[in-house]
C-alpha positions in Angstrom: 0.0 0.0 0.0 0.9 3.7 -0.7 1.3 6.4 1.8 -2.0 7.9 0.8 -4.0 3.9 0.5 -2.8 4.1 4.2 -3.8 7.0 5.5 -7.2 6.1 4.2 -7.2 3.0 5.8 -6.4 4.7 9.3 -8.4 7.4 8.5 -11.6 4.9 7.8 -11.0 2.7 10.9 -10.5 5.6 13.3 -13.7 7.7 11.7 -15.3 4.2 12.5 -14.2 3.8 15.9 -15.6 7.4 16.7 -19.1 6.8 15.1 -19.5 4.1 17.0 -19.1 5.4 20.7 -21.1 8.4 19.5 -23.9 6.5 18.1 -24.3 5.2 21.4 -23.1 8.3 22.8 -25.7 8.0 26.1 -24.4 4.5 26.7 -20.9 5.8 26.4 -20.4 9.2 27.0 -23.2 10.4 30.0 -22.6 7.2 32.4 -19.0 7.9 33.4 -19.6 12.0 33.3 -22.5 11.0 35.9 -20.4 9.0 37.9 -17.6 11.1 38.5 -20.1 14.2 39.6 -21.0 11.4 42.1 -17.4 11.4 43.3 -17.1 15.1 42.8 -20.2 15.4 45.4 -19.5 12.5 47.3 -15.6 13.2 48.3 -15.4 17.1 47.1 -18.6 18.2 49.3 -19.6 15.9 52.0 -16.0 13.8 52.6 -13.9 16.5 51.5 -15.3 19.6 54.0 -14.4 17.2 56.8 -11.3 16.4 55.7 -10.0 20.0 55.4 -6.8 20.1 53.2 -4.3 17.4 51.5 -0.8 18.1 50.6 -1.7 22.3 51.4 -4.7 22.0 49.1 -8.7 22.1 49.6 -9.3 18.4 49.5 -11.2 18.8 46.4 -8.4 20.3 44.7 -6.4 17.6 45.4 -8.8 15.0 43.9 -10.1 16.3 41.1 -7.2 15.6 38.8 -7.3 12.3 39.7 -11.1 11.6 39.3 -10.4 13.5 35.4 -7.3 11.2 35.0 -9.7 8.1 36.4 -12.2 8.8 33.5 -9.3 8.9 30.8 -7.8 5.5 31.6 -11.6 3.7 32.2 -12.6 5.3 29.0 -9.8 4.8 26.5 -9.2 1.1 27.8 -13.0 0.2 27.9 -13.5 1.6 24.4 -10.5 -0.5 22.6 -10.9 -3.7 24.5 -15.2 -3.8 23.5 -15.0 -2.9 20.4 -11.8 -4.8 19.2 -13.3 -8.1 21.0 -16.8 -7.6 19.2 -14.7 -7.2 15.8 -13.0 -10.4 16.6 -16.3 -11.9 18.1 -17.9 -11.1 14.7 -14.8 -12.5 12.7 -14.7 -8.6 11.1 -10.8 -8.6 12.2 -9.9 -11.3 10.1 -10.9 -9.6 7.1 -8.8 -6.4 8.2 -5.9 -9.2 9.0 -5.9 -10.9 5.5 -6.3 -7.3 3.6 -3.4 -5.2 2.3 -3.4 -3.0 5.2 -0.7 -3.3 7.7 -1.0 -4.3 11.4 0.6 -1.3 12.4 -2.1 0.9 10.6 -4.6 -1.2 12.2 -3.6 -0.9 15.6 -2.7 2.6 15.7 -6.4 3.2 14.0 -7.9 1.1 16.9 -5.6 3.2 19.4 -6.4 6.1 17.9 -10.5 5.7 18.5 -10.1 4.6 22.1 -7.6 7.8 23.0 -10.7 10.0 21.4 -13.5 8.7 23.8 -10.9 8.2 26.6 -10.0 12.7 26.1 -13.4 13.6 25.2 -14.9 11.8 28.8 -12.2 13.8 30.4 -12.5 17.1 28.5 -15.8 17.0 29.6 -15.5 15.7 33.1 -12.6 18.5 33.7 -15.0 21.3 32.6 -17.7 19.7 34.8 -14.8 20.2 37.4 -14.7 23.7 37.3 -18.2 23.6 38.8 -16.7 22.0 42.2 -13.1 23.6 42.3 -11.1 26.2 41.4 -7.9 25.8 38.8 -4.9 27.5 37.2 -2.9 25.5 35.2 0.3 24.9 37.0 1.8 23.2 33.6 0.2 23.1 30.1 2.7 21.1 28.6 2.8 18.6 31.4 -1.1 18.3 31.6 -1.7 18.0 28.3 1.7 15.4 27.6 0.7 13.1 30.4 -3.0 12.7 29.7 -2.5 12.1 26.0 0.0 9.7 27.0 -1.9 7.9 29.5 -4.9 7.4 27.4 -2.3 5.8 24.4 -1.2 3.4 27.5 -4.4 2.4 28.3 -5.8 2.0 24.8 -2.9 0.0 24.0 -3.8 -2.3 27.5 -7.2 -2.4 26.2 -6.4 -4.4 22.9 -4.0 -6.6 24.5 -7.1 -7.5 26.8 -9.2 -8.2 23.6 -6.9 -10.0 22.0 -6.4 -12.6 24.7 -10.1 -12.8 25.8 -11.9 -15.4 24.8 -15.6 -14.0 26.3 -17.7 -11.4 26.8 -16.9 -12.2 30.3 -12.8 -12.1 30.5 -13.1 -8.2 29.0 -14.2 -7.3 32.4 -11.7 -9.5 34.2 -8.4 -6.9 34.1 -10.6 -3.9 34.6 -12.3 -5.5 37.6 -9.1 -7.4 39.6 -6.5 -5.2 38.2 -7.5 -1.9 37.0 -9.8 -0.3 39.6 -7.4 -1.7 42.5 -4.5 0.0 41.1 -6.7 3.0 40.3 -7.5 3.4 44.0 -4.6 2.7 45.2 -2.8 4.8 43.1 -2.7 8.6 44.5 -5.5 9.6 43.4 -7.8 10.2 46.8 -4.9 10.5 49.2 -1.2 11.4 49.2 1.2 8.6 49.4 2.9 11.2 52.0 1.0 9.4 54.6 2.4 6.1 53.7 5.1 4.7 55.5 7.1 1.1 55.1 6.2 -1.7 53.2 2.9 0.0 51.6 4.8 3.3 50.7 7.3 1.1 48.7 4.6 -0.9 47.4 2.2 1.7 46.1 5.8 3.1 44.1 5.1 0.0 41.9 1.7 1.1 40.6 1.8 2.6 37.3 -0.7 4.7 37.9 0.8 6.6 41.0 2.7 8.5 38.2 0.3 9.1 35.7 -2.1 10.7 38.6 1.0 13.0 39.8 2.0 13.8 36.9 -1.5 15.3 36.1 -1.8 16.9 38.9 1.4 18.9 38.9 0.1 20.4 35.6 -2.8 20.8 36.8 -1.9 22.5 40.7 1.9 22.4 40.7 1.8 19.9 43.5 3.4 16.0 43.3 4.5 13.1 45.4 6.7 11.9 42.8 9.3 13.4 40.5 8.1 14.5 37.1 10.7 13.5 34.9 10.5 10.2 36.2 6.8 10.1 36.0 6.9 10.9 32.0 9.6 8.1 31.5 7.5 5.4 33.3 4.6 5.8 31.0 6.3 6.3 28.0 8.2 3.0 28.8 5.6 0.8 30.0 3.7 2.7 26.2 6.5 1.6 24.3 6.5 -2.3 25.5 2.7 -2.5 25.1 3.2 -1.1 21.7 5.2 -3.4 20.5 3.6 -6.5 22.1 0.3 -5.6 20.8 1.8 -5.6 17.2 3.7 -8.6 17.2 0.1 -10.1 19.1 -1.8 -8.8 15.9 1.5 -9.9 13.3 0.9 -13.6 15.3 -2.2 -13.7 14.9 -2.8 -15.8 17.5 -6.6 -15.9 19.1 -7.4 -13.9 16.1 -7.7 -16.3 12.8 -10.3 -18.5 13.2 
């Protein structure tokens, strides 16, 4: 294929990828933004007041950046991982698989479509935001660097999780068991100041950790980790997921019928 028979192809999978979380736009867009004004209320207003301030910020200061940054990794990894499994459920994949285009095209189109419902849910969750707490951003570069490349992490995750799933059922398995533990354990309702030992050393482990201080020193110029570090974990563990996603899709394995 040419440069320009490639672009169309990426072009036509990502345009695809977008119409179809928009089609279903109440399904996919209004639950999470409804759920995380639940958290806003629920730990901003009631928990929050009580708790007075975290790391010299209002507590719902401190939280919001991680409830914006929560919505971006649910949201680009939900999005890859249900609607590359129901193209392999339907056996639409393999006709991608056998065409001219090439797997790299294909999984950065897929990527591509999970990364824009994954920044749209928090585009619009961070406006919604501004209703609860005040912001200057600390960082522009920062905030926007780290979010784009959290949601390429997790959109990456998400099709790794597709690929190896075999059910309906095993799409929810990582997200349930793995993702929401280390998304709660991860920074973003407390500061892992107040650790100490074992579980301070432990929580350093979680990927997430990063991703959630990073964001919020753009966002508030405050973080338990440094920065720099921060940006090269997630562009490392990016990276490595990259490239065993495409030699997954170049395998073919739990793909061709």
């Amino acid at each position: 294929m040419n440069s320009q028979q490639q672009w169309v192809a990426f072009s036509t999978i990502v345009r695809r990828e977008i119409r179809r979380f928009m089609r279903i736009w109440p399904q996919t867009l209004v639950p999470p933004v409804i759920t995380m004004a639940l958290y806003f209320v629920i730990f901003g207003q009631l928990v929050g007041s009580r708790i007075g301030n975290m790391s010299s910020l209002p507590y719902i200061q401190f939280v919001a950046p991680g409830l914006i940054m929560m919505s971006v990794i649910t949201n680009s990894y939900s999005n890859v991982v249900s609607s590359f499994f129901g193209s392999k459920f339907q056996s639409n994949i393999e006709e991608l698989l056998v065409s001219p285009t090439p797997n790299w095209i294909i999984l950065v189109g897929y990527i591509v479509g999970g990364m824009a419902r994954g920044l749209g849910v928090g585009l619009i969750v961070t406006i919604l935001s501004i209703y609860f707490a005040d912001f200057s951003l600390h960082s522009v570069p920062v905030t926007i660097g780290i979010v784009f490349m959290t949601s390429l992490m997790f959109s990456l995750a998400g099709l790794i999780n597709a690929i190896f799933a075999s059910s309906f059922d095993d799409i929810s398995i990582i997200p349930t068991f793995v993702l929401t533990p280390l998304i709660y354990l991860g920074g973003v309702f407390y500061s892992i100041e107040l650790l100490t030992g074992f579980w301070k050393s432990l929580t350093l482990l979680n990927p997430i950790l990063y991703m959630v201080n990073a964001f919020r020193y753009g966002m508030v110029g405050i973080t338990d980790i440094n920065i720099v570090g921060s940006f090269a974990m997630v562009g490392l563990f990016s990276m490595i997921l990259f490239f065993v996603a495409l030699w997954l899709l170049e395998k073919g394995s739990r793909l061709r019928s």
